[in-house]
N, C-alpha and C positions, 0 to 999 in steps of 0.2 A: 238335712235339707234334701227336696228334691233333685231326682238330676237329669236335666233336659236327655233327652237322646237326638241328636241331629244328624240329618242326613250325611252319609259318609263321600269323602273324596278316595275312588281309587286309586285314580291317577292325579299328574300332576296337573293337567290337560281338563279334567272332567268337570262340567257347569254343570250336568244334570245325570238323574239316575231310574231307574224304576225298578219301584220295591215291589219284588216277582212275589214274594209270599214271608207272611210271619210264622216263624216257627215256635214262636213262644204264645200264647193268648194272654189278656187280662187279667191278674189274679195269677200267674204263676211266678212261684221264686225261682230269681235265676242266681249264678254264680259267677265267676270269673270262668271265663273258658264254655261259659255255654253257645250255643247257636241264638242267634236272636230273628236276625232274616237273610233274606235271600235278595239282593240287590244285583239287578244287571245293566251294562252298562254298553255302549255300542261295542265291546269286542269280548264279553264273558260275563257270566254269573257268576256273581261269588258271595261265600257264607260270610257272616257278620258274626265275630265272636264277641261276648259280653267282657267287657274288663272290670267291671265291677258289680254288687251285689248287693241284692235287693230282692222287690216284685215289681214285676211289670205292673205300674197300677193305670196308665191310660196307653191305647194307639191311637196317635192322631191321624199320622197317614196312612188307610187301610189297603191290604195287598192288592195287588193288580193296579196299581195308582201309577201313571207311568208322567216321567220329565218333571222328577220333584230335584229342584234346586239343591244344589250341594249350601249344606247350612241349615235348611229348613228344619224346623223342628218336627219330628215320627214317631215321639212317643216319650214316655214320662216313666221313670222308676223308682218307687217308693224306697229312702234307704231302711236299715233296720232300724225300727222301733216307729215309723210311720206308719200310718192309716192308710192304705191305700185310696180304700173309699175316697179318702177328703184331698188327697193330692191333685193339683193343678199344676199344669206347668210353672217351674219352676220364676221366676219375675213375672208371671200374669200371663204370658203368652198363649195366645193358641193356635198359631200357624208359626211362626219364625221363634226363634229365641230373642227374648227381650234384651233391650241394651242394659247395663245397670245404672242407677239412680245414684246423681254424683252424692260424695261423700260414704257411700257403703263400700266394703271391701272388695278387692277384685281375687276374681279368680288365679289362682295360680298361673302364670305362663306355662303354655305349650305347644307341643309341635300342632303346623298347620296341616290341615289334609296330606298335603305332597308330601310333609316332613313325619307325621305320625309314625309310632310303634306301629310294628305290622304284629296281630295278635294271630294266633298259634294256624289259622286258618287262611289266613293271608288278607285277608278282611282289614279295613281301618273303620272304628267307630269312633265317632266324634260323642264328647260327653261334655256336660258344663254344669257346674256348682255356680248356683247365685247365692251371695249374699256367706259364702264360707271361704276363709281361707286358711290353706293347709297349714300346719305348723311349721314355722321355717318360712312361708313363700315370703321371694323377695320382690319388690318392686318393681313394678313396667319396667322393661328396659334393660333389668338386669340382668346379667347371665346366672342359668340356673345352676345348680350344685351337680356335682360331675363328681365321679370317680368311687371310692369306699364310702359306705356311708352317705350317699346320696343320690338321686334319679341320675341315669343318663338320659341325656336329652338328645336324639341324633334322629336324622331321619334312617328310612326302611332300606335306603341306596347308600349311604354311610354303613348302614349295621353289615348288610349283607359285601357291602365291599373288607368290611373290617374281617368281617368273619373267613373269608374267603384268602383276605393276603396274611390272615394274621396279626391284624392290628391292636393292641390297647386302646379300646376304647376310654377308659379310665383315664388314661396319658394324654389325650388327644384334646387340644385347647379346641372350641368348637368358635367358630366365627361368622354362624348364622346368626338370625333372628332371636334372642335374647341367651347368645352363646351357645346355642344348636350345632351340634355336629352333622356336617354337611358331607357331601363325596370329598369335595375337594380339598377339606382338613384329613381324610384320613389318607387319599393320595399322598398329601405334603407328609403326613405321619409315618407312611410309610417309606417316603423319601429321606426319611431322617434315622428308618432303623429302628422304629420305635412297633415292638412285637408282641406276641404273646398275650393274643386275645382271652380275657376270661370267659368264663362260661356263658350264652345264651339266657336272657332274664326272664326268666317263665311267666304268666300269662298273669299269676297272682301278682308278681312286685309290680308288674307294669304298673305307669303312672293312670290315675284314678280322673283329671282330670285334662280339657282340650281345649284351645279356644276355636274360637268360633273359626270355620274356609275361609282364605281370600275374595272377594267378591268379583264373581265372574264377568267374564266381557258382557258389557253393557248390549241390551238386544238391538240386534239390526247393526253391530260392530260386527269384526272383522272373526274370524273363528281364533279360536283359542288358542293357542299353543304353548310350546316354552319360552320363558322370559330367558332374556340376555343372559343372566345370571343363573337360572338354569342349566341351561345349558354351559354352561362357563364349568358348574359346578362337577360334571360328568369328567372335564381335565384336568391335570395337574398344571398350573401355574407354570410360565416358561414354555411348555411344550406346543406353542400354536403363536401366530399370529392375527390380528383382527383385520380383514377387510372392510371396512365401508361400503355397501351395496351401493353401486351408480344405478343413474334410471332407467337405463335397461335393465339391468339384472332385478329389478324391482315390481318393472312392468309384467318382464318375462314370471316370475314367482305368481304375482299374484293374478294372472290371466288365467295361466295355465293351472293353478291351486284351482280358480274358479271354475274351466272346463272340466277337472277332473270332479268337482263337487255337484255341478249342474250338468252338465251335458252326461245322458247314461250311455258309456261306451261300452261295444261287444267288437270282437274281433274275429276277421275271415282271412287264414291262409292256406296259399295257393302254391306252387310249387312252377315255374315258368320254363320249358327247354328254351335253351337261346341260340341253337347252332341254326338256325336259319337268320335268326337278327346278327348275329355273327359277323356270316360270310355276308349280307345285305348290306350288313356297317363297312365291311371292307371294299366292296364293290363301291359304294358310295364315296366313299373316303376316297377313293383310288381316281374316281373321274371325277374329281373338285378340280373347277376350272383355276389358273395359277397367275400372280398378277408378274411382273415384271421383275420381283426378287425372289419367284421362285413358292412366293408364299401361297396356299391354298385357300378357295373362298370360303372353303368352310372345313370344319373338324369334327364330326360327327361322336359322341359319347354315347355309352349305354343309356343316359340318364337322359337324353333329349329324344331315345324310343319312349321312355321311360311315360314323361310330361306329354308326348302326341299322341300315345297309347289310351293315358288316361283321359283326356280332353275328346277322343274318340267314340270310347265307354260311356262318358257321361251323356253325352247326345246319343248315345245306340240305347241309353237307358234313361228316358227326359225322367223320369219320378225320381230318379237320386241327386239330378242336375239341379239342386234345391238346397234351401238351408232354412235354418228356422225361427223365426218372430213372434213367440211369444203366443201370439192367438191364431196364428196362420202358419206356410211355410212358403217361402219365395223360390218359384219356378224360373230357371235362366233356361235363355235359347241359347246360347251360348257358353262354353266349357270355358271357365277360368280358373288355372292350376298353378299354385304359389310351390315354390320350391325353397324348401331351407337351404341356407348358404350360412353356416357357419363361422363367425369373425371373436377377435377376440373379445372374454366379457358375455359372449350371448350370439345370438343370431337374429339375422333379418330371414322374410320370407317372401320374397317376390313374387310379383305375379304375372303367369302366362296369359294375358286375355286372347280371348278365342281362340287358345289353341288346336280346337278342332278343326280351325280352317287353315293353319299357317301349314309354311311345308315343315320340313323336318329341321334344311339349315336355316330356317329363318328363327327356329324356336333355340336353334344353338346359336347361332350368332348372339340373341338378345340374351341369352342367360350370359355368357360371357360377359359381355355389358354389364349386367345387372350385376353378376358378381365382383366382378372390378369394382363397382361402385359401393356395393355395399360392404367389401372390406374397409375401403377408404371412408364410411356413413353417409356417401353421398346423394342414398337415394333420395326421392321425392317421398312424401307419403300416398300421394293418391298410386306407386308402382308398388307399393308395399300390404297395402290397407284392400278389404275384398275377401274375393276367390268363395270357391265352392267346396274346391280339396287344396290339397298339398300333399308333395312328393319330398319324403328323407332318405336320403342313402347315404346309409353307414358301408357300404360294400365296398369301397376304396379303402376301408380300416380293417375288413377281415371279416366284419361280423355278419353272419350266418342267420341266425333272424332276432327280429326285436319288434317291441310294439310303441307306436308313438302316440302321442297326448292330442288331441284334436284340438286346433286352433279357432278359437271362436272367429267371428258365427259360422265359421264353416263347418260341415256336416262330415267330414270324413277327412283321412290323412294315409297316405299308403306308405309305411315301412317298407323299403327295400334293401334286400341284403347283397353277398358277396355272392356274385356269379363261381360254380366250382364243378369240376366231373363230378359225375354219380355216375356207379353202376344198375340202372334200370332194367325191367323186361319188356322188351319187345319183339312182337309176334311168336312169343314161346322162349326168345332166347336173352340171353345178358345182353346189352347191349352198356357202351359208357356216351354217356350224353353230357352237355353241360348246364346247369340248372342255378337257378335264383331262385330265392324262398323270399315274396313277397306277401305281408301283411296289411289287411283294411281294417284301421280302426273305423268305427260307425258310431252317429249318433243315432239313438235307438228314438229318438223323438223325428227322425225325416225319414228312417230306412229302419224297415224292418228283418230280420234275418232272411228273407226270399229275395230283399229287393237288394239286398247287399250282395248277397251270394252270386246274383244275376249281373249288380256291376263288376267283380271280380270277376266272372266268367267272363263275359266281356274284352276284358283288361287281357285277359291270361288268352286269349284265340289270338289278339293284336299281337301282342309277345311273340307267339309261336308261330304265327303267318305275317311279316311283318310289309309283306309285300301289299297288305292291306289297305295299308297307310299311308301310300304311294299315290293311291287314286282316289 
């Protein structure tokens, strides 16, 4: 009989592929172990090795075809003693692989995409027999024959882990999809002691037949990833517990999953001297007027230059003072700068409005506030919801620089790091100064690399003349 050839899963992950080029034509025999195509996929190309033997007698999907369904049917291979001429996809198809007509035999079970032999190339080709079944196969459902004398059936993350700790795959009960040897059978296998891998199954014994990929997220769902179980199957059993996602940390994933997939981010860092905000913070600090126990009206932080800095910048630069709507992009007269406050489970992000106008203790005083409250969850959502930018500072934890996720629909977000000495030159000589390494993420859909550049330059004169700020 004929045997479908259908688009291959590289990953566990992948809905779609495009077939970069056929390396076999019409009318040639292939073998076990041949090249057949070249499929890429968003992170590599990779060769397609043949596992079984024949002639290519049709391509259905011709090279340079790009975003063909994992499953689809690409081509058709006459077995020995077939006509190629007269071969048709095998159950009548001629875009997918047809389903079979109840009462005919089914295909032998086999691994899915994610679970496939990996053939000598690293390739998985998916293959399908209609209307044959091998000798021996057992029924839907049942686990296949394992060990001497019969297929093993494990995925390419099973073999490659067997092979690697030493496992028996032969020994290894598999407790996947019709007794599939999975990661996490040969984890527990090897938690039991069970060794001494046989040799690698060369490209000829591999099994002949596949069923059809899992069917991908439905379009206009959610992107793809790993299932529960999946990923479960990467550990050994015992060594983890499960959290339950609350709606924050749900919110938080799938917001920020979407800024990173929508919004195109580029990044500008600037390097800031602070021994003038320094001594400015200590001056200021030092004549806070004192109430009657002594207490100070206000307490001045790096991070409240930080917020009146940046709400500064945005007005010294109205074109970044924006964010973006789809068909337009909305221009503020006004700097509103959300600041992450860290709680347990996730974080809130509050918001400065018009920081460009407040003074410096009015912007600390209110973060205060606002931090109190949104440990305890007690913000509003209209002090949360907004903004233009947001200010993150890891520098109270040590770290030196990082880059952060831009929170919709705001257009920017500035990483700030750990204030520390450097040794610099200045007017010819070493001089040691103290310095913060500040990062602007950017959406490349409001700011373009001049206009970003220009609001960090901005940011970083504030920084360093802080007496700016003042008036």
């Amino acid at each position: 009989m004929p045997i479908n050839v259908l688009m291959p899963a590289l990953s566990p992950t992948m809905e779609k592929g495009n077939l970069a080029k056929w390396l076999k034509k019409e009318g040639d025999a292939v073998k076990s172990g041949d090249v057949l195509a070249e499929i890429e996929t968003d992170k590599a190309t990779m060769e397609v090795e043949a596992i079984d033997e024949g002639v290519l007698a049709r391509i259905v999907v011709p090279e340079g075809t790009a975003d063909v369904p994992v499953n689809d049917l690409i081509a058709v291979i006459a077995a020995e003693g077939e006509d190629p001429s007269s071969v048709q996809a095998a159950g009548g198809g001629n875009g997918k692989a047809q389903p079979e007509a109840k009462g005919e035999a089914k295909s032998a079970a086999a691994p899915s995409p994610a679970d496939q032999n990996t053939t000598p190339g690293g390739g998985h080709m998916s293959y399908e027999r209609v209307n044959e079944a091998p000798e021996g196969a057992q029924p839907s459902g049942s686990p296949q024959p394992q060990g001497a004398g019969g297929r093993l059936f494990a995925s390419p993350l099973a073999r490659r882990i067997a092979k690697q700790e030493g496992v028996d795959l032969a020994a290894v009960e598999g407790t996947g999809p019709h007794g599939r040897i999975i990661a996490r059978d040969v984890q527990a296998a090897k938690a039991s002691g069970i060794t001494k891998a046989p040799a690698p199954q060369s490209a000829a014994e591999a099994p002949k037949t596949a069923a059809p990929a899992p069917k991908a997220a439905p379009a206009g769902g959610a992107p793809a990833g790993l299932t529960l179980d999946q990923v479960r199957g990467f550990y050994a059993k015992g060594s983890y517990e499960e959290v339950p996602l609350d709606g924050m940390r749900k919110t938080i994933a799938k917001r920020l999953t979407e800024a990173m997939q929508v919004a195109p981010h580029f990044y500008l860092t600037v390097d800031c001297e602070l021994d003038a905000l320094m001594k400015l913070r200590e001056t200021l600090n030092g004549s806070a007027a004192k109430d009657k126990d002594g207490k100070p009206a206000f307490k001045l932080s790096v991070n409240d230059f930080v917020i009146k800095a940046m709400g500064l910048a945005l007005t010294r630069v109205p074109a970044a003072n924006a964010v973006w709507a789809e068909d337009r992009v909305l221009r503020f007269k006004h700097a509103e700068v959300g600041v992450a406050v860290a709680i347990d489970g996730g974080l809130f992000t509050p918001v400065i409005r018009r920081a460009d106008e407040k003074t410096l203790s009015t912007i600390s005083n209110e973060m205060k506030d606002f931090a109190a409250r949104a440990r305890a969850k007690k913000l509003k959502p209209e002090e949360y919801q907004g903004g233009v930018t947001s200010v993150s500072n890891l520098g109270m934890f040590g770290i030196k620089h990082f880059t952060a996720v831009i929170n919709p629909p705001q257009s920017s977000i500035l990483a700030v790091g750990a204030g520390e000495k450097r040794v610099v030159v200045k007017d010819g000589a070493p001089a040691v100064v103290q310095v913060m390494t500040c990062t602007l993420s950017c959406d490349h859909r409001v700011l373009d690399g001049a206009l970003g550049a220009e609001l960090v330059s901005a940011f970083k004169g504030l920084i360093e003349n802080p007496m700016g700020m003042l008036v």
